[in-house]
C-alpha positions in Angstrom: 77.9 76.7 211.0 75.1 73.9 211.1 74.9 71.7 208.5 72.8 73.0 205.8 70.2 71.2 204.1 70.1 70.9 200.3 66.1 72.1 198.9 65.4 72.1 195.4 64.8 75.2 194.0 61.2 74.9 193.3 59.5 73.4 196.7 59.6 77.0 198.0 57.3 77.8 195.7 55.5 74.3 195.6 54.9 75.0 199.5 53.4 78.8 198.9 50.9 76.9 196.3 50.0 73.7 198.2 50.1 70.4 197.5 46.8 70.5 195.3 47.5 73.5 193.1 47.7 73.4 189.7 50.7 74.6 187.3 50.0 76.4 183.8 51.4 74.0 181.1 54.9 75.5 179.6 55.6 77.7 183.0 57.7 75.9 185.0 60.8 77.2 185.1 63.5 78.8 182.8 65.2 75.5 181.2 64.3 72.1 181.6 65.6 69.8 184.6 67.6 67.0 183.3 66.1 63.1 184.3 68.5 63.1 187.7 67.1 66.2 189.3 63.7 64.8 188.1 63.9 61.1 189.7 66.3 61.8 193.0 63.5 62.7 195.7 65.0 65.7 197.8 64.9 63.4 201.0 67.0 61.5 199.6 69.8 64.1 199.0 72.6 63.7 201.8 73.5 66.7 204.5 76.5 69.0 202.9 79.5 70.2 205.3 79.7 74.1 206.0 81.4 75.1 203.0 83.0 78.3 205.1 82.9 81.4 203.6 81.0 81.7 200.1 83.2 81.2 197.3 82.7 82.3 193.6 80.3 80.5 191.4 82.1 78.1 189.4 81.7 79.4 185.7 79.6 76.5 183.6 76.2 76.1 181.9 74.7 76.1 185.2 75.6 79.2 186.4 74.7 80.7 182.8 71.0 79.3 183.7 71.1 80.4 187.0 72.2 84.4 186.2 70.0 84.3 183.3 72.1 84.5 180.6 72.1 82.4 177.2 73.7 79.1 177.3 75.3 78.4 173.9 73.6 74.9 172.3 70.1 75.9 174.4 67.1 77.6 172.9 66.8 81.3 174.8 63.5 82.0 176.6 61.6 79.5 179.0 60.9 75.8 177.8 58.0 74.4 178.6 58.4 71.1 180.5 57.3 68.0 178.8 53.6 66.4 179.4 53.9 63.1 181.0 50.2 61.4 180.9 49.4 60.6 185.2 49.5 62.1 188.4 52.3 64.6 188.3 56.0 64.1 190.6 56.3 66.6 193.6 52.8 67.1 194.7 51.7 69.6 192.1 48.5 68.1 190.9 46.9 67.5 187.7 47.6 69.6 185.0 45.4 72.3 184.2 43.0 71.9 181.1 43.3 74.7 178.6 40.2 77.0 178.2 37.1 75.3 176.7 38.1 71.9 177.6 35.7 70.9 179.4 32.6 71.7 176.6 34.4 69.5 174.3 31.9 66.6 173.1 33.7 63.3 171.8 30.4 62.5 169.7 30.0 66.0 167.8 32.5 66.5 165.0 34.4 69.7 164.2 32.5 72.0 162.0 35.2 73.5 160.0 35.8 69.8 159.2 32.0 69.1 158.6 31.7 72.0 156.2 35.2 70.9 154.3 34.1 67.2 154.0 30.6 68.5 152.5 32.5 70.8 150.3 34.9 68.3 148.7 32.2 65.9 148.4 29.1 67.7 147.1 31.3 70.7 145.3 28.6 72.6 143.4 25.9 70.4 144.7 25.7 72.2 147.9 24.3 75.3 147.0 21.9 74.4 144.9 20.6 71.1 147.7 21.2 73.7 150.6 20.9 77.3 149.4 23.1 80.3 149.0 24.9 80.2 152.2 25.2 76.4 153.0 28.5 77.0 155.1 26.3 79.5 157.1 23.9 77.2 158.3 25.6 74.1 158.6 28.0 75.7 161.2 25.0 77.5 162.6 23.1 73.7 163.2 26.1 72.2 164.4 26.3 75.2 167.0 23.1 74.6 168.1 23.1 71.4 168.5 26.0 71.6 170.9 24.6 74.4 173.0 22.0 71.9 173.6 23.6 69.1 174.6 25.9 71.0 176.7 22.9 72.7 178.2 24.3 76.5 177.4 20.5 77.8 176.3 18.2 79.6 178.4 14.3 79.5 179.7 12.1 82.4 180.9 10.1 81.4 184.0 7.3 80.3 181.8 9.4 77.3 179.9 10.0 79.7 177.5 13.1 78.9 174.6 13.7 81.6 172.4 16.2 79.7 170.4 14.7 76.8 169.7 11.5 78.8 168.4 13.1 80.8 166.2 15.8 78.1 164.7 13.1 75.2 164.9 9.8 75.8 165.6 9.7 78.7 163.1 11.8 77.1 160.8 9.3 74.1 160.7 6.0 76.0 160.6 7.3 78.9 157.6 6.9 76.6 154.9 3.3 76.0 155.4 2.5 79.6 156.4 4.2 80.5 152.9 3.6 77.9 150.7 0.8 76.3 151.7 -1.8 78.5 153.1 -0.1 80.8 151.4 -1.2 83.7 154.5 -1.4 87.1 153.3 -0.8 89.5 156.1 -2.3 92.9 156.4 -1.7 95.8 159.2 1.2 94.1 160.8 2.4 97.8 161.8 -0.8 98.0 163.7 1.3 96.2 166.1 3.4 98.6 168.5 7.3 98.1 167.8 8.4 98.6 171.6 6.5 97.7 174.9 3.1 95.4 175.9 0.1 94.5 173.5 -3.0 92.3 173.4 -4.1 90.7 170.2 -7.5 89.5 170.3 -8.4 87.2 167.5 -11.5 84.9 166.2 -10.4 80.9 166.3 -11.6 78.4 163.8 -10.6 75.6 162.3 -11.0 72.6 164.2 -7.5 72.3 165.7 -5.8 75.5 166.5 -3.5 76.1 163.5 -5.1 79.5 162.9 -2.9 80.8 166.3 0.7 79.2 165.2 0.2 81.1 161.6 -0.5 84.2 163.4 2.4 83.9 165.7 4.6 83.4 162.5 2.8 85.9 160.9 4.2 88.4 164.0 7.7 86.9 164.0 8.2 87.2 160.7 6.4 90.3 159.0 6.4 92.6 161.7 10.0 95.2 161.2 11.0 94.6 164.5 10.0 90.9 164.6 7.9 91.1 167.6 7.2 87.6 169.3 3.9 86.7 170.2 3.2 84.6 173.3 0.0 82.8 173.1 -2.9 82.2 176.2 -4.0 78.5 175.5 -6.4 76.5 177.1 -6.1 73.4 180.3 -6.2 70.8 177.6 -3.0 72.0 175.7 -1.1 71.6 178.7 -2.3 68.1 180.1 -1.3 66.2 176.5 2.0 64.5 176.6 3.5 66.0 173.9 1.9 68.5 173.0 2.6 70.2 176.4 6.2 70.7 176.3 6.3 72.1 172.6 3.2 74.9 173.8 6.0 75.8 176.2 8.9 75.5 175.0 7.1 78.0 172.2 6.1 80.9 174.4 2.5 79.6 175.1 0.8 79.6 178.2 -1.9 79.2 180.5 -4.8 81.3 179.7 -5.5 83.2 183.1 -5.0 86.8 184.1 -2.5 86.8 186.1 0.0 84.9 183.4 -1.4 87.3 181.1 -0.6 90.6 183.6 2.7 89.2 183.8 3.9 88.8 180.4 2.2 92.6 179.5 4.1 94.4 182.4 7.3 93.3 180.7 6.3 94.1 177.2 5.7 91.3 175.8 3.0 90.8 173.0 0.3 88.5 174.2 -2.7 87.1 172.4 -6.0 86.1 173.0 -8.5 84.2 171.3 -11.8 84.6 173.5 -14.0 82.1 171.3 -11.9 79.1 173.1 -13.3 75.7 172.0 -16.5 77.1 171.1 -15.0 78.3 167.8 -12.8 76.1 167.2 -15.3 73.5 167.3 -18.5 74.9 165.7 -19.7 73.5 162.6 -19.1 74.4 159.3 -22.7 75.8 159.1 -21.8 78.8 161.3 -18.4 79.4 159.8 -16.9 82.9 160.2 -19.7 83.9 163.3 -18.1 84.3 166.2 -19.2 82.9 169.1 -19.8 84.1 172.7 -15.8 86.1 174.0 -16.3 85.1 177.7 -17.0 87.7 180.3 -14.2 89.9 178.7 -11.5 89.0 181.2 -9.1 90.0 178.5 -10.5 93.2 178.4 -9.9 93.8 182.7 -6.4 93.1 181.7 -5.9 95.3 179.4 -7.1 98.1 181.4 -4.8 96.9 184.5 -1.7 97.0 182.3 -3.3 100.5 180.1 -1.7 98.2 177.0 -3.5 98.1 173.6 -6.3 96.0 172.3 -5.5 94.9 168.6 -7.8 93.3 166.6 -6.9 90.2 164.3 -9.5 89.0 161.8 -8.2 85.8 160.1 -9.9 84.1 156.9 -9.0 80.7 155.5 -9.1 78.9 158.9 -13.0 77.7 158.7 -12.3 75.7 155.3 -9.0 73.5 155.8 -11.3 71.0 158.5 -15.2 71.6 157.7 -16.5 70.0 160.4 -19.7 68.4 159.5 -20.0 66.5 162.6 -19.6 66.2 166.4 -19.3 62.7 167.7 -20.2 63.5 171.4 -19.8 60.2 172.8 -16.5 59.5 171.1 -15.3 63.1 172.7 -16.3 61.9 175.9 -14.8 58.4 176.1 -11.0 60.7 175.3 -11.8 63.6 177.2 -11.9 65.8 174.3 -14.2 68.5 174.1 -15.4 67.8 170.9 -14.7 64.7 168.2 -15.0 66.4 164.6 -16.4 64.4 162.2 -15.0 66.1 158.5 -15.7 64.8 154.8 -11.9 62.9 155.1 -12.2 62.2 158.8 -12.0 59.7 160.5 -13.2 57.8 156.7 -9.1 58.0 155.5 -7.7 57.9 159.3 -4.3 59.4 159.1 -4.9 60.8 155.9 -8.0 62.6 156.6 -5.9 64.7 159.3 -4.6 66.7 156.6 -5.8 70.0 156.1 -7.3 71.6 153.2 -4.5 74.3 151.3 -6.6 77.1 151.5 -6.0 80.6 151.1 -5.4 82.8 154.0 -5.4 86.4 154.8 -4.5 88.1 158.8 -5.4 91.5 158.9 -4.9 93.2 162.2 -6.7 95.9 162.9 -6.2 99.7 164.6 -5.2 99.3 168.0 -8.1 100.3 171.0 -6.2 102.5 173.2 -7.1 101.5 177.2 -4.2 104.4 179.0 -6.9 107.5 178.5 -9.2 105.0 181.6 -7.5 104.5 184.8 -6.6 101.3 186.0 -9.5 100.8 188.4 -11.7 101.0 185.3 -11.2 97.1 185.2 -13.7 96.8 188.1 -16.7 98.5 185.9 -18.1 96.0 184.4 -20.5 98.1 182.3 -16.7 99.7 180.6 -15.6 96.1 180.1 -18.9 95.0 178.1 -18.3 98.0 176.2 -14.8 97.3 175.1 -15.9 93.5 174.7 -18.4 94.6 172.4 -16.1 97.2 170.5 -13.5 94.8 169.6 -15.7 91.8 168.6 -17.7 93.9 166.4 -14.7 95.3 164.8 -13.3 91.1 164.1 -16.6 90.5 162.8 -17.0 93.3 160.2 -13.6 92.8 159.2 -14.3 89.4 158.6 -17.4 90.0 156.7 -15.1 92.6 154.4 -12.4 90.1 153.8 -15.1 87.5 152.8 -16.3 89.9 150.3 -12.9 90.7 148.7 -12.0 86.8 148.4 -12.0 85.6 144.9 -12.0 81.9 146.0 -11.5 79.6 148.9 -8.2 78.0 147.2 -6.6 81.2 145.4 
């Protein structure tokens, strides 16, 4: 017989992987490979005569290991190999990285060891600084804050992000919807709980706080906490700032086709036809609403056969009374209007905050568009009409409300 060449017992294997694959940590054989087989190369092994005919397997420890059974001194069961840091011997590769390895962030700490370290050092403390369930939220803001540094969060086509709304945005805007202006919300189940809806509302106020209130007022009172995505104007998206947050917070452009978009998936959109003409009209004229457009909102409606809900809001007119429209400052900023208020621009900063007045939504009954068929938003006399309909219904609420208020502040 030719002389046989010695191979080590795992290159057959090695060759069926290739050079480059990689070997689970603690499988690599059935006991572990004392340091001679490990250093001698198997090149470097020398050519063995023909032994004849096969003999018996000497009896030892290694032909215990090699028929599988228990050799005394040695722990039963496979051993894992031990972890040597570099390039691994043989051509196997690096080591594979156990699962979730790669999202690992030097920079962010554990939680579990945040939330003991607050623990031991506040003790009682923390409840009463952070609330009821402190552990709860702490783990929750340190899970959010990785998911964005690692990217794991999602956008809708629009620039969309649900999660920062709701565990940011929201979470920013709630205390002054409840504790400031105080809003008192009426007819939220006017709202449908499944499928597309257009709110139509007046706007006041100077700059457009009235809207964010009335998308938490949505989020957060309706039972199946419907979001509200908002048709803004050009300017909102043409600020720096200002831009990415109207985004990032469901808003967009106010055109028809966004607005047919976001209704054919059943999304809650809303409208505010006055535009910068009520936002910016003087105090004198408070609570009129001005001129809705050419009822665009209303051809939309009918294209998508979603309801028309009417949202009256009170409180908005007082926190800036604008007293005042400094054209020729507007027009050196581009602005469409420069209010001039009894604390602005007199206390600068100061002046830009608004008054804490009392505030009451009330949406009204929904105007059904599914009994007209969808060409119906080409008849302009059937738009007018529904124009007319649901302004007329904003102003008389508003008119009630007024009447029912005990006082601008309470």
């Amino acid at each position: 017989m030719a002389d046989a060449e010695v191979v080590p017992l795992d290159d057959d294997t090695r060759s069926r992987r290739g050079a480059g694959a990689k070997v689970p940590r603690g499988r690599r054989g059935s006991g572990r490979r004392n340091d001679s087989e490990q250093r001698t190369p198997a090149a470097s092994l020398a050519p063995v005569p023909d032994a004849g005919p096969a003999a018996e397997p000497a009896a030892g420890p290694e032909a215990d290991r090699e028929a599988g059974a228990p050799v005394p001194g040695e722990a039963e069961g496979p051993v894992a190999a031990e972890e040597t840091p570099g390039p691994v011997r043989g051509g196997e590769g690096p080591q594979e990285r156990p699962e979730g390895a790669d999202r690992d962030l030097p920079g962010l700490p554990d939680p579990a060891a945040v939330l003991a370290a607050l623990g031991d050092a506040l003790g009682g403390a923390a409840d009463r600084l952070l609330g009821g369930p402190w552990e709860w939220k702490v783990a929750n803001g340190l899970a959010f804050l990785r998911r964005r540094i690692t990217g794991e969060y999602e956008v809708d086509d629009f620039g969309y992000d649900r999660e920062l709304t709701d565990q940011v945005l929201m979470s920013l805007l709630r205390p002054v919807f409840a504790k400031y202006f105080r809003v008192e919300v009426r007819g939220i189940e006017n709202i449908p709980a499944e499928g597309g809806a257009l709110v139509v509302a007046n706007h006041s106020g100077t700059l457009p706080l009235d809207a964010l209130m009335t998308q938490v007022a949505v989020h957060d009172h309706h039972p199946a906490h419907r979001r509200l995505r908002l048709l803004a104007a050009d300017l909102v998206f043409v600020l720096p700032v200002v831009n990415e947050l109207a985004r990032k917070a469901g808003h967009t452009l106010a055109c028809a086709e966004d607005a047919r978009l976001l209704l054919e998936r059943g999304e809650v959109v809303g409208v505010m036809p006055e535009g910068f003409k009520g936002l910016g009209k003087p105090f004198s004229e408070r609570y009129k609403l001005q001129r809705f457009g050419r009822g665009g909102f209303v051809s939309t409606a009918l294209r998508t056969r979603v309801p028309i809900v009417p949202c009256s809001i009170v409180g908005a007119e007082e926190i800036y009374p604008m007293v005042g429209n400094s054209r020729t400052a507007a027009r050196l900023l581009g602005l469409p209007y420069f209010p001039v208020t009894p604390t602005f621009p007199w206390l600068g900063p100061l002046g830009m905050v608004p008054l804490p007045t009392k505030w009451t939504i009330q949406f009204g009954e929904p105007i059904a568009t599914d009994t007209h068929p969808p060409e119906a938003a080409e008849d302009p006399m059937l738009v007018f009409n529904l124009t007319d309909q649901v302004r007329e219904t904003i102003q008389h609420t508003l008119y009630r409300l007024l009447m029912q208020r005990r006082s601008v502040f309470f």
